[in-house]
VEXNUTOR-977333 format. One record per residue (C-alpha): z, y negated, x; residue number from 1. Coordinates in pm, whole numbers, plus 50000, padded with zeros to 5 digits. Last residue first. Layout:
// residues N
[pt [Z,Y,X],NUM]
...
This chain:
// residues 244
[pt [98168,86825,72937],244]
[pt [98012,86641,72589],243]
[pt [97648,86743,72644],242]
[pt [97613,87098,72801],241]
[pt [97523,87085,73238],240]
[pt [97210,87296,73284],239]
[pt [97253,87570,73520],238]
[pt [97163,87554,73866],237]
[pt [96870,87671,73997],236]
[pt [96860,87704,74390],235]
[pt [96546,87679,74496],234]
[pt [96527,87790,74893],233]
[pt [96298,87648,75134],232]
[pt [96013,87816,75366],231]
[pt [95899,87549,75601],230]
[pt [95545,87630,75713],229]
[pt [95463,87561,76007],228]
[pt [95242,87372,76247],227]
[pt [95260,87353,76661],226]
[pt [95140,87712,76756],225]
[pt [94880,87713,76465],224]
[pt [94759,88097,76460],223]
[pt [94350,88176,76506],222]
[pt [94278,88512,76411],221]
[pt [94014,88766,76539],220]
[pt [93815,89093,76458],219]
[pt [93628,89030,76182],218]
[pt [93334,89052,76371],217]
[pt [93234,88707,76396],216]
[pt [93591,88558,76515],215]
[pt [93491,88671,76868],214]
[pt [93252,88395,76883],213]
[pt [92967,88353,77096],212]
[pt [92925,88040,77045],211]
[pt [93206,87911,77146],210]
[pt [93393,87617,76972],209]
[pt [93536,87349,77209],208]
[pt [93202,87061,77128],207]
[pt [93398,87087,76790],206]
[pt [93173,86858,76532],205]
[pt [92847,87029,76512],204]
[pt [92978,87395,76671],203]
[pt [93188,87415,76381],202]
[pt [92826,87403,76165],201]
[pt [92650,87673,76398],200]
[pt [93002,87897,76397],199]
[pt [93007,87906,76017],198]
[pt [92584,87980,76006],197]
[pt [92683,88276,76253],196]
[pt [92961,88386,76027],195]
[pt [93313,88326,76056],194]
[pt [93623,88575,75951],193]
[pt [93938,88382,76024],192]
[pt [94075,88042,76130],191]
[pt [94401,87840,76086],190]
[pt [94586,88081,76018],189]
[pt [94989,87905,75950],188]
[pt [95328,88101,76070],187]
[pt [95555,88105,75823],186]
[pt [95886,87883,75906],185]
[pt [96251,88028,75779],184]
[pt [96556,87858,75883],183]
[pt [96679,87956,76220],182]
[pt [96985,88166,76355],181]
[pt [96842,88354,76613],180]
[pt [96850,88672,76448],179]
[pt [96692,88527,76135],178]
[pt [96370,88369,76348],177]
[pt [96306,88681,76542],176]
[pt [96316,88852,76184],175]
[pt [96030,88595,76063],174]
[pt [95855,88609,76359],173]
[pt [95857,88995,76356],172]
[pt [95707,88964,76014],171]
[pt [95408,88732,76126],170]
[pt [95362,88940,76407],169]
[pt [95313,89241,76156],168]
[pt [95099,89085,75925],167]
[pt [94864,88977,76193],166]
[pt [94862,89311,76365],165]
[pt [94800,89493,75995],164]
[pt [94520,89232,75931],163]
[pt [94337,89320,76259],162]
[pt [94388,89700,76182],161]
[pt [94219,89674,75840],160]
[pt [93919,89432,75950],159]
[pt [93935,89079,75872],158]
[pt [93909,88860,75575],157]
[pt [93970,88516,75486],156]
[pt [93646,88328,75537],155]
[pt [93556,88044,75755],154]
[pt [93447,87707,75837],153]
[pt [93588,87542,75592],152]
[pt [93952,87736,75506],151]
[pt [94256,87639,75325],150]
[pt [94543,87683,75544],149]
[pt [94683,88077,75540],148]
[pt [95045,88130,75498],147]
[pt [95222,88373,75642],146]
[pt [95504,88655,75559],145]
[pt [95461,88657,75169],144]
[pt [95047,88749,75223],143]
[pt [94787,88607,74997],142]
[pt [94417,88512,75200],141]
[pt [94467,88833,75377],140]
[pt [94185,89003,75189],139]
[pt [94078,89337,75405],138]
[pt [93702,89389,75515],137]
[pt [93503,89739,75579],136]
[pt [93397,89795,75242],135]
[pt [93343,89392,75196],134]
[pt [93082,89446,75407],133]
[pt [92809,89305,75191],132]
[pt [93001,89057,75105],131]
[pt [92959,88931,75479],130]
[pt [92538,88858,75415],129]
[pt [92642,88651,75171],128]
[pt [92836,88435,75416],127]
[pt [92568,88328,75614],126]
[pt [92409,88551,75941],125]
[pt [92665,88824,75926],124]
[pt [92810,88965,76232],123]
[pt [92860,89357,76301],122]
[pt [93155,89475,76169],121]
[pt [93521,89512,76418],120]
[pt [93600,89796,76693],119]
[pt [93319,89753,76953],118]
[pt [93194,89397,76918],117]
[pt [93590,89272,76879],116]
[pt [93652,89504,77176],115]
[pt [93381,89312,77404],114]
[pt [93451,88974,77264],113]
[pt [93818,88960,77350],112]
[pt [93722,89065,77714],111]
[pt [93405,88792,77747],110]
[pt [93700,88535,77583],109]
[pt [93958,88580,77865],108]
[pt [94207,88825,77852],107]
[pt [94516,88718,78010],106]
[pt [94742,88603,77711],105]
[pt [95113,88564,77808],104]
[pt [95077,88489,78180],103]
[pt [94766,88260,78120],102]
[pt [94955,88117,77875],101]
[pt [95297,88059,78029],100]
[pt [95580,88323,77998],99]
[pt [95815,88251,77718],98]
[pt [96172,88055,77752],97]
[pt [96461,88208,77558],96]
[pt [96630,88171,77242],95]
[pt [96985,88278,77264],94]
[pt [97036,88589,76936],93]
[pt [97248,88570,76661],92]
[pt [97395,88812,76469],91]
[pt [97569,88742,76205],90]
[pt [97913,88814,76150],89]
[pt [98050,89121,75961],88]
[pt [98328,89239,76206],87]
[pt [98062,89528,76324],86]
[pt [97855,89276,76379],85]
[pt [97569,89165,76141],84]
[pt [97157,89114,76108],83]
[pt [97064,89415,76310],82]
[pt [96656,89398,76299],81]
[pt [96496,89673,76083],80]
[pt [96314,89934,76237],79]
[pt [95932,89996,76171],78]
[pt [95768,90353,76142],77]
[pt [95493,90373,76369],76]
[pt [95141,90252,76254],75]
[pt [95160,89977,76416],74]
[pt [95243,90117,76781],73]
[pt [94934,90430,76693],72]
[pt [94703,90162,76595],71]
[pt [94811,89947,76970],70]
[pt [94782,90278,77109],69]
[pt [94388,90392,76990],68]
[pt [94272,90060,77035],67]
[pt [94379,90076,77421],66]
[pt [94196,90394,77443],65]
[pt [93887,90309,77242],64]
[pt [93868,89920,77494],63]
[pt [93892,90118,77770],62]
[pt [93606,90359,77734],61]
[pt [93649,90595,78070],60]
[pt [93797,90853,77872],59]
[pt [93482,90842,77644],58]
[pt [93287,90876,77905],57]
[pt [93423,91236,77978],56]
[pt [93490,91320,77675],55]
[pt [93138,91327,77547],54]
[pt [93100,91440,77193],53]
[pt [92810,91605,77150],52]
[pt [93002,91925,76947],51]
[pt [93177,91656,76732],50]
[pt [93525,91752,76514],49]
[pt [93614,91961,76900],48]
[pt [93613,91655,77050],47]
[pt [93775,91453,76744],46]
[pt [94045,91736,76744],45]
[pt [94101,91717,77099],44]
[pt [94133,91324,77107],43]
[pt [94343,91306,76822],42]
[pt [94582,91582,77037],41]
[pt [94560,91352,77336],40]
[pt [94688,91060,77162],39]
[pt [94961,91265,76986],38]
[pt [95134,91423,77256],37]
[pt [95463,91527,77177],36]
[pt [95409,91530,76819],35]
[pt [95113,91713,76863],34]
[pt [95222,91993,77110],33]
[pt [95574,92040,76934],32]
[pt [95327,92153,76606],31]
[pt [95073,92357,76885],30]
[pt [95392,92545,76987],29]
[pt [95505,92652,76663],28]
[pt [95181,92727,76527],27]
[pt [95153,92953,76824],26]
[pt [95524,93108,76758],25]
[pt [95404,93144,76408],24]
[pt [95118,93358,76486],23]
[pt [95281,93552,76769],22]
[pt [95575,93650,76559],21]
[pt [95366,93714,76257],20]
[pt [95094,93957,76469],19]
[pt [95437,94162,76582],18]
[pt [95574,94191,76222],17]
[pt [95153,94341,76127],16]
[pt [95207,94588,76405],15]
[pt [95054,94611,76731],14]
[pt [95164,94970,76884],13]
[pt [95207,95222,76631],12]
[pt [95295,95486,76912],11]
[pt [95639,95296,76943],10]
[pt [95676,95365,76585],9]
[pt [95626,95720,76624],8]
[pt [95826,95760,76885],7]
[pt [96173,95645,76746],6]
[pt [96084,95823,76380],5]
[pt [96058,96166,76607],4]
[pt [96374,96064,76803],3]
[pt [96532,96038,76482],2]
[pt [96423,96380,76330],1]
């Protein structure tokens, strides 16, 4: 009777416990898959999202590739500096030279304006025209991490991933500023979103400003090196009784 039962369930070949197995071993491996290699597995699904998809130009498209890592840098989870020791001291950290400009930012303005053309809006004759992406545009005019000069010749938006890079250099500023032992300064944007009419009336007075400018698109930020803001702390004391 038990070698009977034996061969009659090796006779059942494929069973429903053997199509689990397989099906969560798959899911399994396609899970590891996508954590592992989460560029490529966006790429896949967008492939397979659009049959005339092309992968083979678009893995020649520089400016979509490099897009696609800073977004996936900023949208990582974000560690907090170490303020203290062990012994409960504060950290502090020696400030160091920086590389010079060309060193530190290498791509020219015909680079910056090819990726701001390709990832940001399309520019806006006057400044009506840019309401009418306001779908597509981020207010970064009120931010606790920078401060942002009043404007003339432009407008304080810029695309979602363009304000999460500015907010996030303007935090690591902050934090590089507490390690090192240094009051608080926000950094100050000087320049934002700027239509064609903005750049034709900058252009009157600033014999520097392109006109073919990146900050068009929505794309592009202009940061004070030299100017700061001091951040100072109110301390309220209480108010002294008459008589003591």
């Amino acid at each position: 009777m038990t070698y009977t039962r034996k061969n009659h369930r090796s006779k059942q070949g494929f069973t429903r416990y053997h199509f689990l197995i397989v099906f969560w071993g798959i899911v399994t491996v396609l899970f590891g898959v996508k954590m592992i290699f989460p560029e490529w597995t966006s790429l896949q699904i967008e492939r397979w999202s659009h049959p005339s998809y092309n992968l083979s130009a678009h893995s020649q498209d520089s400016v979509t590739l490099q897009s696609r890592k800073v977004d996936s840098l900023l949208l990582a989870p974000r560690h907090n500096p170490i303020w203290l020791t062990q012994d409960g001291k504060p950290v502090k950290n020696r400030v160091t030279s920086v590389p010079t400009f060309d060193d530190a930012f290498p791509d020219l303005n015909d680079v910056q304006l090819a990726t701001a053309s390709k990832v940001g809006i399309q520019s806006c004759q006057n400044r009506e025209e840019a309401t009418r992406h306001g779908s597509k545009l981020v207010y970064i005019g009120d931010s606790p991490y920078y401060i942002v000069k009043p404007l003339a010749h432009s407008i304080p938006y810029l695309v979602p991933r363009a304000a999460t890079l500015l907010e996030e250099i303007s935090r690591s500023f902050l934090d590089s500023l507490t390690t090192k032992g240094i009051p608080f300064h926000k950094l100050v944007v000087t320049s934002v979103l700027r239509t064609e009419e903005d750049v034709q009336r900058l252009r009157q007075h600033n014999g520097n400003a392109s006109e073919n400018s990146c900050h068009r698109f929505g794309t592009t930020f202009d940061i004070s090196y030299n100017h700061y803001f001091v951040c100072r702390i109110l301390r309220f004391l209480p108010k002294s009784r008459p008589g003591l």
